[in-house]
N, C-alpha and C positions, 0 to 999 in steps of 0.2 A: 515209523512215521513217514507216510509219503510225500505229504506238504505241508511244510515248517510253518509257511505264512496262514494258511487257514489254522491250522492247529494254534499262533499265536490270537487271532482273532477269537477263535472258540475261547480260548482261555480267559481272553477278556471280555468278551460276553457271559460268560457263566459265572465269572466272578463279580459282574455286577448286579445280578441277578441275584446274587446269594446275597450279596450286601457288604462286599468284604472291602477291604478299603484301599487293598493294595493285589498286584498281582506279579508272579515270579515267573521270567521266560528264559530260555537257553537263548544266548546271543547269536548273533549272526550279524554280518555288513546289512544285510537287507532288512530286518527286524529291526533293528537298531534307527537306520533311516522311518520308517514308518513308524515307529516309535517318537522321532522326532520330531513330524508332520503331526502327527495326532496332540504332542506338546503345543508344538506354534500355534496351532487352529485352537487349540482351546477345550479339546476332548477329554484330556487328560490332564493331571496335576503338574507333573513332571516325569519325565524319565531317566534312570539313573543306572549307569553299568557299571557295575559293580566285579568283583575277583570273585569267587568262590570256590571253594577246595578246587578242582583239576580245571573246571572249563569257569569263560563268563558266564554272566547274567545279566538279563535287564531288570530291572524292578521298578514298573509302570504305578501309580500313586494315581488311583483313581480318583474322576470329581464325582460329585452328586449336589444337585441342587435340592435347598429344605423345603418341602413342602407345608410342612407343619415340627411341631416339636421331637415327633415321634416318627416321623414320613421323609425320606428323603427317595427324588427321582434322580436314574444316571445321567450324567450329561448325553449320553450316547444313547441314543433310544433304540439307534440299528447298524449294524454293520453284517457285509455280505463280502464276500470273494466271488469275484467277475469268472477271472481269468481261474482255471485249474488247471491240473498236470497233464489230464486228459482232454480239454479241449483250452487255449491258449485264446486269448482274446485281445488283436490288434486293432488301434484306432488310427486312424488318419487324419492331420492337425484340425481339420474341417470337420470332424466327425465328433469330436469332441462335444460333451452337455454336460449341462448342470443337472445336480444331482438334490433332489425334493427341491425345484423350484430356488436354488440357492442357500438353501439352509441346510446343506450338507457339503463332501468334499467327493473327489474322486480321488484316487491316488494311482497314477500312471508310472510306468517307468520307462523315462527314455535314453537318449542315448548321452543327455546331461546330468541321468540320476533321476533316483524318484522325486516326481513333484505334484502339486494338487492339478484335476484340472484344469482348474485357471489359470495356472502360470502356467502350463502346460500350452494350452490355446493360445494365451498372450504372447510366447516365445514361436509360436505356429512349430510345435514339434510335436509331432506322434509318437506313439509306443506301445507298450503293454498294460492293459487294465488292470490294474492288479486288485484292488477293492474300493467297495465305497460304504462312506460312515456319514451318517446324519443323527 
């Protein structure tokens, strides 16, 4: 596995896709953080790090809104990785945008930690694009 954080993102798009209700990622400082952005905003149900046999775990508690009795849509309709291993993606505090019009988030990392980019912009600090979820 080249990149942890696209690899977390794939896992949680295809789990919500299949319907499932929860999804299970190998930890990390940085996963963990984005995990928690995704809780606060409202993306996700909770997230919860758990021990298991030799390493952590996150165990992400997906939402879904009912559409009907038998229907339910993800909260997440999209999520994408900006930045990759092979081409890195820097913003400069000015540079910063909203993401669908504000009905989504950016998640930047800077040199306060990962944050969305609005607090991002609001703090006038730049960094690394790391992905975005609407």
């Amino acid at each position: 596995m080249l990149d942890p954080i696209s690899d977390m993102l794939t896992r949680i798009r295809n789990a919500q896709m299949s319907g499932h209700n929860e999804v299970v990622i190998p930890a990390s400082k940085l996963k963990w953080a984005v995990a928690k952005i995704l809780e606060n905003k409202k993306f996700v149900e909770s997230a919860i790090k758990k021990k298991a046999d030799k390493f952590d775990v996150i165990k992400i508690v997906l939402k879904y809104k009912n559409i009907s009795n038998t229907q339910k849509m993800p909260a997440i309709s999209g999520i994408k990785r900006v930045s990759r291993q092979g081409q890195r993606i820097y913003l400069k505090k000015d540079k910063i945008r909203k993401v669908k019009n504000g009905f989504g988030i950016a998640i930047i990392s800077t040199s306060k930690g990962l944050l969305t980019g609005e607090e991002a912009y609001q703090k006038k600090i730049g960094g690394e694009y790391i992905c975005e979820v609407w």
